[in-house]
N, C-alpha and C positions, 0 to 999 in steps of 0.2 A: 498636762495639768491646765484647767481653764482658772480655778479657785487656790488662793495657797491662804493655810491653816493660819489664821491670825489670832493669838489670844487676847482681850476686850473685856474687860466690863464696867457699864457704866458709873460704878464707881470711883474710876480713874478720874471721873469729872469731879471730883470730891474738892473742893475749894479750901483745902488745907494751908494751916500756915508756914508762908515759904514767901519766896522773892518775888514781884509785879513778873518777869518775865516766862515761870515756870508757870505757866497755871494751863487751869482746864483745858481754856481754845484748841490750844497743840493739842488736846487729843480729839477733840469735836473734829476741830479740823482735818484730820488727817482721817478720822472714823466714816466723815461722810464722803471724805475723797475717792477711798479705797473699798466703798462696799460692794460695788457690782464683782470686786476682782475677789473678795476678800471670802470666805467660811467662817465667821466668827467665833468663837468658843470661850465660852466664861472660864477661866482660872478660881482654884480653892487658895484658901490663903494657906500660907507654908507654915509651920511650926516653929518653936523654938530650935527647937533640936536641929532644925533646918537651918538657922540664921546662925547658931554656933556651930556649924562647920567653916564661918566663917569669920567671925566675928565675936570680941570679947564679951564677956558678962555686961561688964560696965558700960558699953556702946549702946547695947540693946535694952538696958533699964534706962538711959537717958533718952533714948526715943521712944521708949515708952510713956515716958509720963505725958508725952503730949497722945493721946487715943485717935484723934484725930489723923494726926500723920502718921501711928503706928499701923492704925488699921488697915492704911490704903499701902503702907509701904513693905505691910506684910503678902496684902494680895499683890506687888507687883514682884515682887517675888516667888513667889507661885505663879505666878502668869509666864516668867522666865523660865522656870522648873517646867512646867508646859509646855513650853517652847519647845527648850532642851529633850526631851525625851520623845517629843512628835517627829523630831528633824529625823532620831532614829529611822522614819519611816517615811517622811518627806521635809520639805523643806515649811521653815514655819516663820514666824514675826509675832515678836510680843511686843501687841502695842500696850506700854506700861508708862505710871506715871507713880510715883517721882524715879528720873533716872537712877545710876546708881554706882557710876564707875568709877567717881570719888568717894566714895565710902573704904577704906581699908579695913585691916583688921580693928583695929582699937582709935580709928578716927571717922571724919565723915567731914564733908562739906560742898559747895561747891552744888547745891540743889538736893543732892543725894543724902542719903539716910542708910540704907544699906545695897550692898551690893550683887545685885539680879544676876549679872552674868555670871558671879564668880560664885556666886551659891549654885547656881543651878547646873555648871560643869561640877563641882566640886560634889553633888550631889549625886550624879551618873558614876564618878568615880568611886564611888561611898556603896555604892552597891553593887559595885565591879560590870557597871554595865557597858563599861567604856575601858579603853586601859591609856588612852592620852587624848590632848583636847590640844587644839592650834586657838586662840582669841585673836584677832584682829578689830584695833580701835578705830576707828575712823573717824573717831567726833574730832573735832578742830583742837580741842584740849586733851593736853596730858591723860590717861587713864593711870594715873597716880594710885588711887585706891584698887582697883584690879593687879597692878603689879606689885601692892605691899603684899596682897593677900597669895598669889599664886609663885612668887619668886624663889621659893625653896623647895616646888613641890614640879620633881624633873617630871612630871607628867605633863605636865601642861606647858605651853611653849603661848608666849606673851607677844604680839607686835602691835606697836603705836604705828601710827600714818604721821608724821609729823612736817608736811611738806608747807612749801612758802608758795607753789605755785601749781597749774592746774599741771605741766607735764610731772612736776615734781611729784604729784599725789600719785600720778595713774604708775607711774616708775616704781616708786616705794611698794603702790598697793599690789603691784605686780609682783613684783619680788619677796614681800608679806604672802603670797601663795604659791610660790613657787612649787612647792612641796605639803599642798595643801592636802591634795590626793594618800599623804602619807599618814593625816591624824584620823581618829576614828570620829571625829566630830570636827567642826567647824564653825565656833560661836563669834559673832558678828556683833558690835555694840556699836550703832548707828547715831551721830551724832550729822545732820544736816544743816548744823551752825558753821562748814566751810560752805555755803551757798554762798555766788556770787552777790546778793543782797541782805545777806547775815551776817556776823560779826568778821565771819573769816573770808569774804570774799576770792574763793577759789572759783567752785564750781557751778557748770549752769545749772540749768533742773535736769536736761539729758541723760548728762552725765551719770546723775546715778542711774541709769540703764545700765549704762556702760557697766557702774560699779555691783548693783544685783547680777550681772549675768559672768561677771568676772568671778565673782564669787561661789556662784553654784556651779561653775564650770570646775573651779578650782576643789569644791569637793562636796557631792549632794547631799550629806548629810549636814545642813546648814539649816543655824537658826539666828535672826537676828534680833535683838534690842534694841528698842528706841531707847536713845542718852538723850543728845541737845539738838538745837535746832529751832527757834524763836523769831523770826521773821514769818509769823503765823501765817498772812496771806498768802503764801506758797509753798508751805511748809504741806500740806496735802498735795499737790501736786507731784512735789520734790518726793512722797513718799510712793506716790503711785509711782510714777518712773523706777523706784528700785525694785519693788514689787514687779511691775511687768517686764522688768531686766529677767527676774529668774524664772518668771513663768515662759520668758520667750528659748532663752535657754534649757528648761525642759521640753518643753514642746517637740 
């Protein structure tokens, strides 16, 4: 693999209303970092009937009323769904905006609106294209809203990285794949806010080599989601390093 499949579109730059930290740049940034490595591919936006595999009536009419935030948070949801169904056949990265791994069933917060990863496994499984899914979080924060929504459903098997230190992340995130070779998918929600110059001060930029290529080793049909990550200036770089983690691992 010289390219790995990245779902994109310029929409994500949508300047919706949300918090000074979330905005557009993260995705500029990262877009223009990763284009020589990246296949880009526009995502459709996902349906309703898509978001209520997820998510209550009541959730999805109150992100509704704002169009603006609905619009774009239905295409990154579809971007994830993209994702999810590419991996089938290689490894993929939805670069998507607004994250989504706080969103629960009947809540949201925390930048999020609805939930990318958990729609878009829950999705594969919805049409028996899959029969279990492994999620591993990485972002520096709890994935609170991915574990309300997947916790009762024994297909899918849940782990947070929730470490205080760089050996403590790579230990956990090791052990979070153990047995990754064993799900029929491997969905990945990538939060780059444990960067040693981002709020969580773990890891270097490297590192995420280390952590794409531990990742696709641990099972190729892998797709990841951009979550957090807000120390913009290296926030592209930090994204190429995990990208040519799993292309050097293919290779």
């Amino acid at each position: 693999m010289k390219t790995i499949k990245t779902i994109y579109s310029p929409l994500f730059l949508t300047d919706y209303s949300t918090v000074d930290c979330e905005n557009p740049d993260r995705i500029e940034f990262i877009h223009s970092k990763i284009k020589d490595i990246a296949e880009f591919i526009e995502p459709e936006a996902c349906t309703l009937s898509d978001l209520a595999l997820c998510h209550s009536e009541s959730l999805i009419k109150t992100v509704a009323r704002n169009k603006e935030v609905f619009d774009t948070a239905i295409l990154a949801v579809g971007g994830a769904m993209m994702a999810a169904e590419t991996a089938l056949r290689e490894p993929a990265f939805a670069l998507v905006r607004p994250p989504g791994h706080h969103a629960g069933h009947d809540f949201n917060g925390g930048f999020c609106f609805f939930n990318n990863m958990a729609i878009a496994i829950k999705n594969l499984l919805s049409h028996d294209t899959i029969e279990n899914a492994l999620i591993v979080d990485i972002d520096l924060h709890y994935g609170n809203g991915t574990y309300d929504i997947v916790r009762s459903d024994p297909r899918i098997t849940f782990r947070n990285i929730d470490a205080r230190s760089r050996e403590g992340f790579f230990r956990d995130l090791d052990e979070a794949l153990s047995d990754g070779s064993s799900y029929d998918i491997l969905g990945c929600s990538v939060g780059f806010d444990t960067y040693v110059r981002d709020w969580g001060g773990l890891l270097y930029g490297e590192d995420y080599h280390r952590v794409g290529s531990s990742l696709v080793t641990a099972n190729r049909r892998l797709f990841c989601v951009l979550e957090g990550g807000y120390y913009i200036a290296d926030l592209g770089t930090n994204a190429q390093f995990l990208l040519n983690g799993i292309l050097k691992a293919c290779s």
